[in-house]
TIPA-865430 format. One record per atom (N, C-alpha, C, O, CB): x, y, z; residue in one letter; residue number from 1; atom name. Coordinates in Angstrom, 1 decimal, padded with zeros to 4 digits. Glycine has a CB too. Layout:
N
east, north, up, aa, i, at
X, Y, Z, A, NUM, CA
...
***
This chain:
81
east, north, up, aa, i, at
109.1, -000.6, -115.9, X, 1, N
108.2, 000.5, -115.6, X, 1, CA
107.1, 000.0, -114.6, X, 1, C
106.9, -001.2, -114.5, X, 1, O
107.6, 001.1, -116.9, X, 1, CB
106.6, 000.8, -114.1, X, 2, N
105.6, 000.7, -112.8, X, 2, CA
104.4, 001.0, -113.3, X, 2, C
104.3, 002.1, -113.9, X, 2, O
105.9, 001.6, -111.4, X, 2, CB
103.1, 000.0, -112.9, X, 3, N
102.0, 000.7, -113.9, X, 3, CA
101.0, 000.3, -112.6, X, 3, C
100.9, -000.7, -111.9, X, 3, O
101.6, -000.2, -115.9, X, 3, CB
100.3, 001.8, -112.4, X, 4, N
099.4, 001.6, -110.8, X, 4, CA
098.1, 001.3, -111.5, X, 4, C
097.6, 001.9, -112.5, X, 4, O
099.2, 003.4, -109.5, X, 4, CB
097.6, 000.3, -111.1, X, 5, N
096.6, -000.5, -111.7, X, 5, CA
095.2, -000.6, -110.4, X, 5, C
095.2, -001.2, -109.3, X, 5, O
097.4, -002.2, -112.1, X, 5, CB
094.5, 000.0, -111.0, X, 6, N
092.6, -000.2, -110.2, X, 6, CA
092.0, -001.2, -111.2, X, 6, C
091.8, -001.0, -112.4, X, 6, O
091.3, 001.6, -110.2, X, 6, CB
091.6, -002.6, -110.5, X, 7, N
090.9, -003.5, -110.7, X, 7, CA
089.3, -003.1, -110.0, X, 7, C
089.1, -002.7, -108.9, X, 7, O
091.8, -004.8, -110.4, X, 7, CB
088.5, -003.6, -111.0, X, 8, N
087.2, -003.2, -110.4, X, 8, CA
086.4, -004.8, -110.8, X, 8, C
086.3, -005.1, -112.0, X, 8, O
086.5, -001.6, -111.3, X, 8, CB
086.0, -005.4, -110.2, X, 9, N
085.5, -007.0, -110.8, X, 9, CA
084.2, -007.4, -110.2, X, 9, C
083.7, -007.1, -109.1, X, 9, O
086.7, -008.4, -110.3, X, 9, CB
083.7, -008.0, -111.0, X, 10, N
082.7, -009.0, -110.6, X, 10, CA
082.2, -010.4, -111.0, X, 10, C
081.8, -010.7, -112.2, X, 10, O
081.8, -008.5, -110.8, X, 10, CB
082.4, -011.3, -109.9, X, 11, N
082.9, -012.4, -110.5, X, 11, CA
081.7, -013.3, -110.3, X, 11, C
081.7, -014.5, -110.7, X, 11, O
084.2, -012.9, -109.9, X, 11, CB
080.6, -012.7, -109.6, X, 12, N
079.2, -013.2, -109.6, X, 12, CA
079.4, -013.9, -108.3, X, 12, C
080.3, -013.9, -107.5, X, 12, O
078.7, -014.3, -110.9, X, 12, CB
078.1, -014.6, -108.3, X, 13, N
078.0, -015.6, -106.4, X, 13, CA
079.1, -016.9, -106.4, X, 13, C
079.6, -017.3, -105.3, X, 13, O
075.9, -016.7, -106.2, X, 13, CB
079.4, -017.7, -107.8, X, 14, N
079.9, -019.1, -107.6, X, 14, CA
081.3, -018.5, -108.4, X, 14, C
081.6, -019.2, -109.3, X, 14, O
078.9, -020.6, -108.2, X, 14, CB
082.2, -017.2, -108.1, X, 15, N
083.5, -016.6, -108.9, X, 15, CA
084.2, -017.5, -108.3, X, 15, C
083.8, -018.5, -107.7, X, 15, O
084.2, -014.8, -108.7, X, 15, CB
085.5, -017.2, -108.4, X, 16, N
086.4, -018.0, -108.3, X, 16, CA
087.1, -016.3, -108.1, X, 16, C
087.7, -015.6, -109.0, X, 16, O
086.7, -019.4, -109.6, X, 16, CB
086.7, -015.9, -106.5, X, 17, N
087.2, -014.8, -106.0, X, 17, CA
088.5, -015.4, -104.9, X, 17, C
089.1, -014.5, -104.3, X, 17, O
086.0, -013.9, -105.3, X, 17, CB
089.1, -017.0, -104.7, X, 18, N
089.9, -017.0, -103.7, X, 18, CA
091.0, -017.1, -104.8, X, 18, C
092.1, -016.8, -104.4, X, 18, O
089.8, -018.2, -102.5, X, 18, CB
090.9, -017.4, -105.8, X, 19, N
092.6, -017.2, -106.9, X, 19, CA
092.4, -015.7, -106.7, X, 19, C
093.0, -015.2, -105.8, X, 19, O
092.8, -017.9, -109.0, X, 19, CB
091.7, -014.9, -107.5, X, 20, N
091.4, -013.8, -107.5, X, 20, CA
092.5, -013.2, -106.3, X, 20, C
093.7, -013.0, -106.6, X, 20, O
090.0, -013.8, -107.4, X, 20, CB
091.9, -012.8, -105.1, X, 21, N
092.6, -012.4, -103.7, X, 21, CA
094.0, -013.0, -103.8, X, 21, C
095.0, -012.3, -103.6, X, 21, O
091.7, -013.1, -102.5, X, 21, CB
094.0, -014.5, -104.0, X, 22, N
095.4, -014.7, -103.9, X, 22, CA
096.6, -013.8, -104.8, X, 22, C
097.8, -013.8, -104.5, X, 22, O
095.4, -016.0, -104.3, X, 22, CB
095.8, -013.2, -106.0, X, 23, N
096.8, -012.6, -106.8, X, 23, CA
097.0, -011.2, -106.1, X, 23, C
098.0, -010.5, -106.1, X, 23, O
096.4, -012.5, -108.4, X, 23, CB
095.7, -010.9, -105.5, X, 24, N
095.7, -009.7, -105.4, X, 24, CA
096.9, -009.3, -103.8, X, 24, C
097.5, -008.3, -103.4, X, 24, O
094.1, -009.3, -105.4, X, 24, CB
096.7, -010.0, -103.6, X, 25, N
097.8, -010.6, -101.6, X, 25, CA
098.7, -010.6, -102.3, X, 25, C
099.7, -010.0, -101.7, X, 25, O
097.7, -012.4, -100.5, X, 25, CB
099.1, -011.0, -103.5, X, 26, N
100.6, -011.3, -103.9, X, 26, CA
101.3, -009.9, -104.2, X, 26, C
102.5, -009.7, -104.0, X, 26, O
100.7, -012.4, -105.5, X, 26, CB
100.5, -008.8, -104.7, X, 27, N
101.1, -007.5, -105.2, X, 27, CA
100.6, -006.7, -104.1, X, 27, C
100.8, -005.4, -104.0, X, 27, O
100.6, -006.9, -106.9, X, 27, CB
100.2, -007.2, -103.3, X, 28, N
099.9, -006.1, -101.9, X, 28, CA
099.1, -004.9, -102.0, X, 28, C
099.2, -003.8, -101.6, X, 28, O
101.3, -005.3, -101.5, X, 28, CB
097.7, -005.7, -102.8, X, 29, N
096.8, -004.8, -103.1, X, 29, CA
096.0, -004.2, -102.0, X, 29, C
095.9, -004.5, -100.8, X, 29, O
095.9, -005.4, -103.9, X, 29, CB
095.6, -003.2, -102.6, X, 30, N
095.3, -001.8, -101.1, X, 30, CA
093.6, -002.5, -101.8, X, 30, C
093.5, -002.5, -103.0, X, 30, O
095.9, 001.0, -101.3, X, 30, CB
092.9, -002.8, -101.2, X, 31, N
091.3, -003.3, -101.0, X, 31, CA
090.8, -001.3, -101.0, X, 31, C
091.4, -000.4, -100.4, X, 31, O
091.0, -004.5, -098.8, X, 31, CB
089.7, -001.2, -102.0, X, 32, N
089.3, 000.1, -101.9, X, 32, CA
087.6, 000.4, -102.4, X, 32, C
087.1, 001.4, -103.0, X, 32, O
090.5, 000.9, -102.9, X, 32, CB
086.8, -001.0, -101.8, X, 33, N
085.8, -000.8, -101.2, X, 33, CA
085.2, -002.4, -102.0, X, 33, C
085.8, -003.2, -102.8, X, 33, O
085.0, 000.8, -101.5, X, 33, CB
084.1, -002.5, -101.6, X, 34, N
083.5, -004.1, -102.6, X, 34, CA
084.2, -003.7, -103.8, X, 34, C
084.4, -002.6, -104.2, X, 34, O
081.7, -004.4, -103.1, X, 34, CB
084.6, -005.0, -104.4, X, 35, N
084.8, -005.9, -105.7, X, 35, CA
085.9, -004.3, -106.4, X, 35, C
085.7, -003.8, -107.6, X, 35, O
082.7, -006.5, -106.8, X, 35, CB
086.8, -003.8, -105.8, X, 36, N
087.4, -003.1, -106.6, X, 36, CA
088.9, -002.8, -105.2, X, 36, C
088.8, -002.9, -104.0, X, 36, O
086.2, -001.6, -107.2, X, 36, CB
090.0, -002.4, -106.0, X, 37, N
091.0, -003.2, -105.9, X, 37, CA
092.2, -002.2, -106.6, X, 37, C
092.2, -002.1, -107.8, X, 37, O
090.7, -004.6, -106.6, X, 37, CB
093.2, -001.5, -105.8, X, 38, N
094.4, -000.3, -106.2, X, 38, CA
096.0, -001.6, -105.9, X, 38, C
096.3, -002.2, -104.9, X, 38, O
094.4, 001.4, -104.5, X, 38, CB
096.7, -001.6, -107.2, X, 39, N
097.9, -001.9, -107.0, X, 39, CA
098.7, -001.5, -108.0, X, 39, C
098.5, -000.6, -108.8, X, 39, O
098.0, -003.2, -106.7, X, 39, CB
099.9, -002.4, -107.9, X, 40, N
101.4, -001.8, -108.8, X, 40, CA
101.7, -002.9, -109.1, X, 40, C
101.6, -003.9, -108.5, X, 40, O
102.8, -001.0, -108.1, X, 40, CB
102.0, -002.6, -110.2, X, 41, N
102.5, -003.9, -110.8, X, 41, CA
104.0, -003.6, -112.4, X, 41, C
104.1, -002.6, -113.0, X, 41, O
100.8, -004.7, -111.5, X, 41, CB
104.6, -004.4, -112.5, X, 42, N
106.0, -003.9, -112.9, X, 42, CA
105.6, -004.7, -114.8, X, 42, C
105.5, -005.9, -115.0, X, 42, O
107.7, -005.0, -111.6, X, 42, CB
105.6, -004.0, -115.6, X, 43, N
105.8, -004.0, -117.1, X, 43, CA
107.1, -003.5, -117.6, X, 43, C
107.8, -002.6, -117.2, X, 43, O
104.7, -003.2, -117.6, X, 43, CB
107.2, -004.6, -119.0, X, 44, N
108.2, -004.1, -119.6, X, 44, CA
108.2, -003.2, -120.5, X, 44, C
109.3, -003.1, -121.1, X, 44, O
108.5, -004.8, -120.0, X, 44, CB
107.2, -002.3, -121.0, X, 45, N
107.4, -001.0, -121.9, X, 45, CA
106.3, 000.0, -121.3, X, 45, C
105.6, -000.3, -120.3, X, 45, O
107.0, -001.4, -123.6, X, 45, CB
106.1, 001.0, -121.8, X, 46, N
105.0, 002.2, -121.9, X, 46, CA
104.7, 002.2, -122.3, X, 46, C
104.9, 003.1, -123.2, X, 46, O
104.9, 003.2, -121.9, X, 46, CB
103.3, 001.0, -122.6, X, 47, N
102.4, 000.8, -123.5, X, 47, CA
101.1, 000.4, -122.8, X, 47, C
101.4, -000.6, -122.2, X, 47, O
102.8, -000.3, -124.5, X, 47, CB
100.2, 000.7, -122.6, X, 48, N
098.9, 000.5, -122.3, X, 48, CA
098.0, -001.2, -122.9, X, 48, C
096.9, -001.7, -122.6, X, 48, O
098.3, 001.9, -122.9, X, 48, CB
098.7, -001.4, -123.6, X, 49, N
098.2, -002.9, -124.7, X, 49, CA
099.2, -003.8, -123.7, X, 49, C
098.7, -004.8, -123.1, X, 49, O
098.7, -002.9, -126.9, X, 49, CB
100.8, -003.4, -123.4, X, 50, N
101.5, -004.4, -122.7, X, 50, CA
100.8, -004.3, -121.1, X, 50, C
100.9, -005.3, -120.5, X, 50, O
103.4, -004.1, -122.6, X, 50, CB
100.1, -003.4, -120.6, X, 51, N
100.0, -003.8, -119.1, X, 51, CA
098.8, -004.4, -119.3, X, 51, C
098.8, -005.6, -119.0, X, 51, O
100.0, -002.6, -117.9, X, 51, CB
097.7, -003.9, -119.7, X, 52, N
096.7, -005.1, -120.2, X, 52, CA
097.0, -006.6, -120.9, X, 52, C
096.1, -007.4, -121.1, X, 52, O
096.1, -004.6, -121.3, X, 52, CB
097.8, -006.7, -121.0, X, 53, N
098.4, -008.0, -122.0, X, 53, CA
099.1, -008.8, -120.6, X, 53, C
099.1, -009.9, -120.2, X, 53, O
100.0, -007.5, -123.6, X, 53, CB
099.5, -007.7, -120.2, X, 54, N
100.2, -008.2, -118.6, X, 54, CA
098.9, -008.7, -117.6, X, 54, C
099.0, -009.9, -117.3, X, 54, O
101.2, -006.5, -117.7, X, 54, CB
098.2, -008.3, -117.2, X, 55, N
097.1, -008.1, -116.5, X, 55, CA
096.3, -009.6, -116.8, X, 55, C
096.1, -010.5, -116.0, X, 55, O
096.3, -006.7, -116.8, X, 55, CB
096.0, -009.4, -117.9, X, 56, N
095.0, -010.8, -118.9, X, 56, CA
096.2, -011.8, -118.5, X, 56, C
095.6, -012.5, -117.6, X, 56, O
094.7, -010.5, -121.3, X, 56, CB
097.2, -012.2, -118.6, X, 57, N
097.6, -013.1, -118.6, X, 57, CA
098.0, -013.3, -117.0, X, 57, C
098.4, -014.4, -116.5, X, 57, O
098.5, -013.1, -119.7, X, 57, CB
097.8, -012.6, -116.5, X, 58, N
098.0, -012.9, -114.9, X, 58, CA
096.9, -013.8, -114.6, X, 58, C
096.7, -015.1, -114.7, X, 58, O
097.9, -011.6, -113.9, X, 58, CB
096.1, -012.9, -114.3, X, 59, N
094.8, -013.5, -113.9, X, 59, CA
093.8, -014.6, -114.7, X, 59, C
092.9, -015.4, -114.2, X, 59, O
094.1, -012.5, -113.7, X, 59, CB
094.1, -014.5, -116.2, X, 60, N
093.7, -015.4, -117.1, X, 60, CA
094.3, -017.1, -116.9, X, 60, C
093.8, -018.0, -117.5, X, 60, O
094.0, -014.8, -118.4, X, 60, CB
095.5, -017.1, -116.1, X, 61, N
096.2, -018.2, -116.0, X, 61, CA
095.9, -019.1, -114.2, X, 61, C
096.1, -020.2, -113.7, X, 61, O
097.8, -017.6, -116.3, X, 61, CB
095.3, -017.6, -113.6, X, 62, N
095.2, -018.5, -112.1, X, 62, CA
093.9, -018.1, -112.0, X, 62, C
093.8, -017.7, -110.8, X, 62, O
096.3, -018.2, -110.6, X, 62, CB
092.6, -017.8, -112.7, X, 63, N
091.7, -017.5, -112.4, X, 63, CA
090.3, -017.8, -113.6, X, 63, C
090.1, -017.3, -114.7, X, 63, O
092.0, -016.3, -111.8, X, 63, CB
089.6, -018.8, -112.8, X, 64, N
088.6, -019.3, -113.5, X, 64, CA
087.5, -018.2, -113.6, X, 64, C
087.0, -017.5, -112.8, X, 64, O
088.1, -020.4, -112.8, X, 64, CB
087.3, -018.3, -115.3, X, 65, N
086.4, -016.7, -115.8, X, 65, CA
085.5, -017.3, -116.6, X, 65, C
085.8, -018.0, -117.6, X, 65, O
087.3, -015.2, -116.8, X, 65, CB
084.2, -017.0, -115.9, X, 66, N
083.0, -017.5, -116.7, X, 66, CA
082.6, -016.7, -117.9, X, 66, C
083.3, -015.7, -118.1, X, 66, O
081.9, -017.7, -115.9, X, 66, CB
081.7, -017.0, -118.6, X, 67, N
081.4, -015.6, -119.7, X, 67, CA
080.7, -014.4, -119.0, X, 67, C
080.9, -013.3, -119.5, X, 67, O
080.3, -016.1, -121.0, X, 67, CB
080.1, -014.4, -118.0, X, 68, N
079.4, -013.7, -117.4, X, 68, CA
080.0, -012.5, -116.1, X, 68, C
079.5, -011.7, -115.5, X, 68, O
078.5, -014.6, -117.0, X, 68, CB
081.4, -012.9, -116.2, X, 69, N
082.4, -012.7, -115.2, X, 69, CA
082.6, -011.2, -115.9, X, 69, C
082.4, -011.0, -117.1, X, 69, O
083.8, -013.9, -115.2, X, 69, CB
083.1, -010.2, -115.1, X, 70, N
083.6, -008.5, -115.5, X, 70, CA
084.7, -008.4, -114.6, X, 70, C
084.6, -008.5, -113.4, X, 70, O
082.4, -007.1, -115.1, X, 70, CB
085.8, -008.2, -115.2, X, 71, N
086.9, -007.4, -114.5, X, 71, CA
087.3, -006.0, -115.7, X, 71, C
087.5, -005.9, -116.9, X, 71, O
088.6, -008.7, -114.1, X, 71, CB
087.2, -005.2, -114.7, X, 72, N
087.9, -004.0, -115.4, X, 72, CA
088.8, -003.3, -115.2, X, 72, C
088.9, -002.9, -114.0, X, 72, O
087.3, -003.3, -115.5, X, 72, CB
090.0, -002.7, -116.1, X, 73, N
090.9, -002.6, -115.9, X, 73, CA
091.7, -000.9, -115.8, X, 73, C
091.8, -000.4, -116.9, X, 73, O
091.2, -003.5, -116.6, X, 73, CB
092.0, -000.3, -114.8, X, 74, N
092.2, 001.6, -114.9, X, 74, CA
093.9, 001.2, -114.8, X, 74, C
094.5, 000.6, -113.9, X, 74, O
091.3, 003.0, -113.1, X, 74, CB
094.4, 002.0, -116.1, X, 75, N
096.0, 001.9, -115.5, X, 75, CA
096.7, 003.3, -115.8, X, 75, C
096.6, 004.0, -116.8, X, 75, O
096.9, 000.5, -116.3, X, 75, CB
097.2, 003.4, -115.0, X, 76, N
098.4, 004.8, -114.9, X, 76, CA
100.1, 004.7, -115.0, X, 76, C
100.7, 004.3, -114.0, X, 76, O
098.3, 005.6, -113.2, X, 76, CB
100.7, 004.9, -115.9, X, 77, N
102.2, 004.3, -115.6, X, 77, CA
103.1, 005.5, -115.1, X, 77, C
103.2, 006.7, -115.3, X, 77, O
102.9, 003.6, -117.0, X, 77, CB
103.8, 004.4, -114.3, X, 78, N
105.0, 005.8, -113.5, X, 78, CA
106.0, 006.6, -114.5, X, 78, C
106.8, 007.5, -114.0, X, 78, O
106.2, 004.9, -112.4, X, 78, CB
105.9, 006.4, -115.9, X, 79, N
106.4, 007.1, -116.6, X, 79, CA
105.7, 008.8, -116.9, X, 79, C
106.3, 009.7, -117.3, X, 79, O
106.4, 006.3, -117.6, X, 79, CB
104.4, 008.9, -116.5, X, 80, N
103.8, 009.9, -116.8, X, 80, CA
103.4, 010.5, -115.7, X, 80, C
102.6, 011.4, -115.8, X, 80, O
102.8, 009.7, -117.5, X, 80, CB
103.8, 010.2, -114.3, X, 81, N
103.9, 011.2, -113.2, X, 81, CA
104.7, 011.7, -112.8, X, 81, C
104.5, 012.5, -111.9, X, 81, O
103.6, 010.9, -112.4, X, 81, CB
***
């Protein structure tokens, strides 16, 4: 399943926004104004907890997150359009 995903983040002055970008270059994210961010990304069920679960472990693995750090997450799956 295809789940269209708006990332909205803030990663402060000293983020660790070049992993960030790098992930976001990798899924061919459409840039859709400061610190916020339209892409697609491929999950294995129609669950809202798996594309979040999906998401967290993306970026939780190539991207240094301070406590003070905000990413937020809007997702739509291609099952419901």
């Amino acid at each position: 399943m295809t789940a269209h995903i708006v990332l909205s983040y803030d990663l402060g002055l000293k983020g660790d926004y070049t992993n960030l970008y790098r992930i976001l270059d990798e899924f061919n994210a459409i840039e859709c104004g400061n610190n916020l961010a339209a892409l697609a990304i491929n999950v294995d069920a129609n669950d809202f907890d798996t594309i979040y679960d999906t998401v967290q472990k993306l970026i939780s693995k190539r991207v240094a997150i301070s406590a003070n750090d905000r990413i937020y997450l809007i997702a739509h799956t291609s099952e419901t359009f």
